[in-house]
C-alpha positions in Angstrom: 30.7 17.4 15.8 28.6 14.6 16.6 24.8 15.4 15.7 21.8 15.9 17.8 20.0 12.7 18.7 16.4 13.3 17.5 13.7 13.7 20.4 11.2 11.6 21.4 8.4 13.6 20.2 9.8 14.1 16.4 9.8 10.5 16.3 6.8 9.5 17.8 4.0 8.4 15.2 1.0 10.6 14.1 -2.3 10.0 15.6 -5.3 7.6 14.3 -8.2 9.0 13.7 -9.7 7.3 16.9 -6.9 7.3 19.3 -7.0 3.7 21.1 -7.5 1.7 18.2 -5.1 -0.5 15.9 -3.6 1.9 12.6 -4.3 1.4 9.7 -2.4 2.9 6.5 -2.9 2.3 2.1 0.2 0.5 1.2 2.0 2.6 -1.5 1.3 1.2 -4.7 2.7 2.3 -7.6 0.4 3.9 -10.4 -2.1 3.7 -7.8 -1.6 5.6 -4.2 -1.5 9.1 -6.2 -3.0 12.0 -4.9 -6.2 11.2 -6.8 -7.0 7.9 -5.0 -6.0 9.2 -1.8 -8.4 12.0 -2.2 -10.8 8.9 -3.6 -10.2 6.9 -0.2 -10.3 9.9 1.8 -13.8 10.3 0.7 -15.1 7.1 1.5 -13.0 6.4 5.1 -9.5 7.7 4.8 -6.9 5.6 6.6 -4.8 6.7 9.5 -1.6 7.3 7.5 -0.6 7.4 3.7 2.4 6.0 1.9 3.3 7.5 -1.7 4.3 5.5 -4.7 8.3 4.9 -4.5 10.2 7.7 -5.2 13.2 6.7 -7.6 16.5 7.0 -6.3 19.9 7.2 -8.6 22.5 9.6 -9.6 20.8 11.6 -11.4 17.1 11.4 -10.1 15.0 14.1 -8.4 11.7 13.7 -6.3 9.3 12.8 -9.2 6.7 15.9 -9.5 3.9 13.6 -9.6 5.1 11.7 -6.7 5.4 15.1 -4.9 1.9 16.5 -5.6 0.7 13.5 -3.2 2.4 15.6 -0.3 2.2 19.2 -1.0 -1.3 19.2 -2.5 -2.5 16.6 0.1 -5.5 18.0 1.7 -7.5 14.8 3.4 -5.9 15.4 6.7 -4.2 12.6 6.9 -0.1 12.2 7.3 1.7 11.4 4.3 5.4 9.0 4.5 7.0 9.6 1.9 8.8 6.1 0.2 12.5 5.6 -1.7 13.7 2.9 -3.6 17.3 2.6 -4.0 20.6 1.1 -2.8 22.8 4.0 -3.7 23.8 5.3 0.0 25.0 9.1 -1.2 21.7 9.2 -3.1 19.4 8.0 -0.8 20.9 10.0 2.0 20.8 13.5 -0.3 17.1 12.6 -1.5 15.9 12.2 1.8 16.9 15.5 3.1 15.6 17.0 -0.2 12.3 15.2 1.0 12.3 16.0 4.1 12.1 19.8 3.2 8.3 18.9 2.1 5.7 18.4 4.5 6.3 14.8 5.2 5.1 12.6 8.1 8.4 10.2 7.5 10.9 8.7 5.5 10.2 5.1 4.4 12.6 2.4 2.5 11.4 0.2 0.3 12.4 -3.2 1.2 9.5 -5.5 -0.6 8.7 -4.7 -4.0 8.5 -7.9 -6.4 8.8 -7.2 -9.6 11.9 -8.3 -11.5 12.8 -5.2 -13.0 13.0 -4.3 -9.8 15.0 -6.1 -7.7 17.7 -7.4 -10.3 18.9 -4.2 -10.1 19.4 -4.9 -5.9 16.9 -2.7 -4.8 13.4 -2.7 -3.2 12.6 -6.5 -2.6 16.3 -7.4 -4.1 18.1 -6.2 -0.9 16.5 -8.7 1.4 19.7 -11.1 -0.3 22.1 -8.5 1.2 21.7 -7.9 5.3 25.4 -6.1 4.7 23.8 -3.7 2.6 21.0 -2.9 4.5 22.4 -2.3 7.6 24.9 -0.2 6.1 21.3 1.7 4.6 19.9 1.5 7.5 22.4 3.3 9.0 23.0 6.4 6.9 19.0 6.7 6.4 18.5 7.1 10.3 21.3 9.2 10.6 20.1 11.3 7.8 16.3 11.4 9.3 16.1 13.1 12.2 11.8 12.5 12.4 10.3 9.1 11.8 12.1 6.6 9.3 10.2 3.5 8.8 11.0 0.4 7.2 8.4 -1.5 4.5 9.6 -4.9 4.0 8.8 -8.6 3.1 9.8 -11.9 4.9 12.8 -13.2 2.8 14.0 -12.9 -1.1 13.1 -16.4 -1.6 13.1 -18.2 1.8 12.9 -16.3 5.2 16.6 -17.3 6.2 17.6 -13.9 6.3 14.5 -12.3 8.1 15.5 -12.6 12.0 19.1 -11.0 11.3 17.3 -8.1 9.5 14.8 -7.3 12.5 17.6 -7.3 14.5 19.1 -4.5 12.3 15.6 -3.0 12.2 16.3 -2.8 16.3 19.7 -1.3 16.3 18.8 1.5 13.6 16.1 2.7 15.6 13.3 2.4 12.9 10.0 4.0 14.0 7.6 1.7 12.5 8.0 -1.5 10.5 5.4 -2.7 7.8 5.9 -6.2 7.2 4.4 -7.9 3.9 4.1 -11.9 5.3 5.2 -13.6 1.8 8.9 -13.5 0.2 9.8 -11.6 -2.7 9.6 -15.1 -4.9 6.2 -15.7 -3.6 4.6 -12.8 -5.0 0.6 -12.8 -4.2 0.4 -16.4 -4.7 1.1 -18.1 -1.2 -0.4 -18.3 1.8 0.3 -15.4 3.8 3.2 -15.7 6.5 1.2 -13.9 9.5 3.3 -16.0 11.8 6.5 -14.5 10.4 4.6 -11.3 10.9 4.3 -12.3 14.6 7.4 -13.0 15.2 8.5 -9.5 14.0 6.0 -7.8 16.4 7.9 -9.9 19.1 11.0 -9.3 17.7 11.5 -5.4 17.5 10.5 -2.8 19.6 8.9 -0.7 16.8 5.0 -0.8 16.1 4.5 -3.4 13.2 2.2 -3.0 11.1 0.5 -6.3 9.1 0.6 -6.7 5.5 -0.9 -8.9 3.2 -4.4 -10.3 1.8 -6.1 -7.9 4.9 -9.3 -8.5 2.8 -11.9 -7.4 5.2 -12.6 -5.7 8.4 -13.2 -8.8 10.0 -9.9 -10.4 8.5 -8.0 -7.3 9.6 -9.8 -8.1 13.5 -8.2 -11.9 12.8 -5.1 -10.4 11.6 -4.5 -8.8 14.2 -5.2 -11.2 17.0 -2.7 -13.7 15.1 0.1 -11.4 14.8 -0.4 -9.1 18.0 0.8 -5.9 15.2 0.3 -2.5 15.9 -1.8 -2.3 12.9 -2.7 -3.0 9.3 -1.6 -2.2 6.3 -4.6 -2.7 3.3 -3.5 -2.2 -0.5 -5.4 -4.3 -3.2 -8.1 -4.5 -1.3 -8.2 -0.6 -0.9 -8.9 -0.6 -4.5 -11.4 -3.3 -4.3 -13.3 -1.9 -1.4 -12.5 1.6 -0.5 -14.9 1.8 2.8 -12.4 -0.7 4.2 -10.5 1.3 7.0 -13.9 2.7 8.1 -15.2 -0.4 8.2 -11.9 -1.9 10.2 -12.5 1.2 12.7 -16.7 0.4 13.2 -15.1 -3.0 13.3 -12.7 -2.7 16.3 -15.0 0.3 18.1 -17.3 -2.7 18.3 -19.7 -0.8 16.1 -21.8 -2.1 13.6 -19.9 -2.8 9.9 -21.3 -0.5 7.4 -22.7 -2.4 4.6 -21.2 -2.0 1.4 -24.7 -1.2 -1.7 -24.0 -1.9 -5.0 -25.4 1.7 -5.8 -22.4 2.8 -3.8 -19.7 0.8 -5.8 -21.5 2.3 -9.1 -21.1 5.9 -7.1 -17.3 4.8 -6.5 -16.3 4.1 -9.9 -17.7 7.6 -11.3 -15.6 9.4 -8.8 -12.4 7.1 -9.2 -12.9 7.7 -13.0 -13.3 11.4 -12.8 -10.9 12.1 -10.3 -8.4 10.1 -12.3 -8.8 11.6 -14.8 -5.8 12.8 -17.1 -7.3 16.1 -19.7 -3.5 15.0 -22.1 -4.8 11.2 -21.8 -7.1 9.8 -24.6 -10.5 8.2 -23.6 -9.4 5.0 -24.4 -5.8 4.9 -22.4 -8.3 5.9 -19.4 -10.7 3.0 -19.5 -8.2 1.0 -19.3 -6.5 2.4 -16.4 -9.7 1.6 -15.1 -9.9 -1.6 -16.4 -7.2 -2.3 -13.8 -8.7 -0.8 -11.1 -12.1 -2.7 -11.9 -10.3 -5.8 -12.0 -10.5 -5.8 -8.1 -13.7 -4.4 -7.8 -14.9 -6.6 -9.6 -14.3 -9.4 -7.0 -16.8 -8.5 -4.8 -19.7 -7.8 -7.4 -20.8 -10.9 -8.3 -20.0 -14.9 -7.7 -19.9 -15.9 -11.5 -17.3 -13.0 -12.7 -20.1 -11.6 -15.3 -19.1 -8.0 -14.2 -15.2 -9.1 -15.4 -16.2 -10.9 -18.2 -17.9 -7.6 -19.6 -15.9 -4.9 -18.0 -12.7 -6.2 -19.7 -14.2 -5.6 -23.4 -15.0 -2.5 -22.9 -13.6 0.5 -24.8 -15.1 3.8 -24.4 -16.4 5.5 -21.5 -19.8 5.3 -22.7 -19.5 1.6 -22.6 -17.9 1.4 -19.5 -20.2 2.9 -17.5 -22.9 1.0 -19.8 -21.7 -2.2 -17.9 -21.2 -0.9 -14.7 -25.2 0.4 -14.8 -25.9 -2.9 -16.3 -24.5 -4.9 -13.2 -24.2 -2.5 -10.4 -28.0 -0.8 -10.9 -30.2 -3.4 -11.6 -30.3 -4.3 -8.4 -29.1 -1.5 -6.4 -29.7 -2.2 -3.0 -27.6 -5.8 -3.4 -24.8 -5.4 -0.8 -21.4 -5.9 -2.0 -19.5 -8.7 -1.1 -17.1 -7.8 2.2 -15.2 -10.5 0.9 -13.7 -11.0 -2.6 -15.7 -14.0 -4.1 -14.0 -17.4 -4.2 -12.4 -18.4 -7.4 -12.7 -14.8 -8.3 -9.4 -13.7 -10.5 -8.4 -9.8 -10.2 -5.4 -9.8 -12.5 -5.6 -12.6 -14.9 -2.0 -11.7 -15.8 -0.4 -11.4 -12.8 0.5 -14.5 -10.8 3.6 -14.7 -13.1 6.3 -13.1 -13.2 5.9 -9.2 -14.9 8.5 -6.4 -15.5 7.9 -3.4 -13.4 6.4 -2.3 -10.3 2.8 -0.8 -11.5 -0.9 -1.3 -10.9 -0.3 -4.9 -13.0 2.1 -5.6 -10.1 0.6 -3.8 -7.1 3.1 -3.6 -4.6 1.2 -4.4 -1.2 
């Protein structure tokens, strides 16, 4: 018996939070879009939709509890897509019907993750080398999805030779919605961003798009979006940097005025990222520097010479975290963060080469 075709409405995406308006949506990163950040950007402007961290797919995996929580404890409001990484059809097909038994917005596949570890084994950003293998994906995920199935993706593996014949797959699967990440798998964070690749997908498919990559502002995302004619934007290291961002892109594009940013506010944010991430079976010191990580791209937009970096990194224990952070983020309260990161400003000194696994060293977006 040949199945249902899904209806129109099951597949139709949520709505913003001001209807009219470009979407936005937190890239999932992984070790970072947990539940406790998105209650964290919830708080300070939530985005229109969420992605989780990847879900694992092999033989033997199940939905990672931790990974789960970000759906079933979700509270902000906000819909919640659930992401896979993985190239084993049988799998992917059974843990997408095991996820779609949770209260999910939508399926996504992870097409675009960097990291080495990751696509040497053919998966995430590794199956950009294989259009046989995706559409063949492609395939069994849609059938397998009767809601929304959306795509994440980058431009190419190394070059973007492959990129057209995959949006044309994109078309004839019937994705939803396609995020497209405007560098190749090779390029990592360090090029130029591709936004005319990204334009070409928006003209290419008849899916929403939505634009991904180096979205470091609201008024970037207004350029971004005039460039590329997307549907939307989707924001992930600079979430972590500047969590008021998708407010700020909504004020932006409701011709509003852009809420500006205090540094008595970033002080505010660090507390509640640091006690909402918060592990009780985690020592004090494995938890600063989690949050050294996270300060690495706050601290982009606190001041022009890095000092907030330079002292933020040798820090140890709580007590001398937050020692720094009243040093340089109270002493002069009312001095407005920067919108945009400062020039010449380095977030992850380790991470324009190459690194072994996709985590908050590697953020995926």
């Amino acid at each position: 018996m040949i199945p249902a075709a899904p209806s129109a409405d099951s597949r139709r995406l949520p709505a913003g939070l001001e209807p009219g308006l470009p979407l936005t949506a937190l890239a999932p990163m992984q070790d970072v879009t947990d539940l406790p950040f998105m209650r964290v950007s919830a708080h300070y402007g939530a985005p229109d939709f969420f992605f989780t961290e990847f879900f694992r797919v092999h033989g033997q995996s199940r939905p990672e509890k931790h990974i789960l929580r970000s759906i079933t404890e979700n509270r902000t409001g906000r819909p919640v897509f659930a992401q896979l990484i993985g190239e084993h059809i049988p799998d992917m097909v059974r843990t997408a019907r095991e996820l779609l038994q949770y209260p999910v917005a939508g399926i996504d596949l992870n097409l675009g993750c960097p990291a080495p570890k990751i696509y040497k084994k053919n998966v995430g950003g590794g199956l950009l080398r294989d259009p046989a293998k995706i559409d063949a994906l492609l395939g069994a995920l849609r059938a397998a999805v009767p809601g929304r199935f959306t795509v994440k993706m980058r431009v190419g593996f190394d070059s973007p030779a492959n990129f057209e014949a995959i949006l044309r797959l994109i078309d004839q699967h019937g994705v939803d919605l396609l995020s497209v990440h405007g560098r190749t798998v090779k390029e990592m964070y360090r090029s130029d961003v591709h936004y005319d690749l990204i334009a070409a997908a928006v003209r290419h498919v008849r899916c929403p798009v939505l634009a991904n990559g180096n979205v470091t502002s609201a008024a970037k995302a207004a350029a971004v979006l005039r460039e590329t004619g997307a549907a939307g934007v989707m924001i992930g290291r600079h979430a972590i940097r500047n969590p008021w961002i998708f407010r700020q892109i909504r004020e932006q594009l409701g011709g509003r005025p852009v809420s500006v940013i205090t540094l008595a506010e970033v002080r505010e944010y660090v507390s509640r990222l640091y006690h909402e991430t918060r592990q009780p079976a985690v020592p004090e010191t494995a938890h600063v520097a989690k949050m050294k990580k996270y300060l690495n791209f706050v601290g982009q937009g606190v001041d022009s010479a890095g000092a907030f970096l330079h002292d933020m990194r040798r820090a140890m224990t709580e007590a001398q975290l937050f020692a720094v952070c009243d040093t340089h983020l109270l002493a002069d309260p009312a001095k407005p963060f920067a919108a945009e990161p400062y020039p010449g400003i380095i977030a992850r000194p380790n991470c324009e080469t190459p690194v072994e696994s996709c985590s908050l060293d590697t953020v995926t977006a």
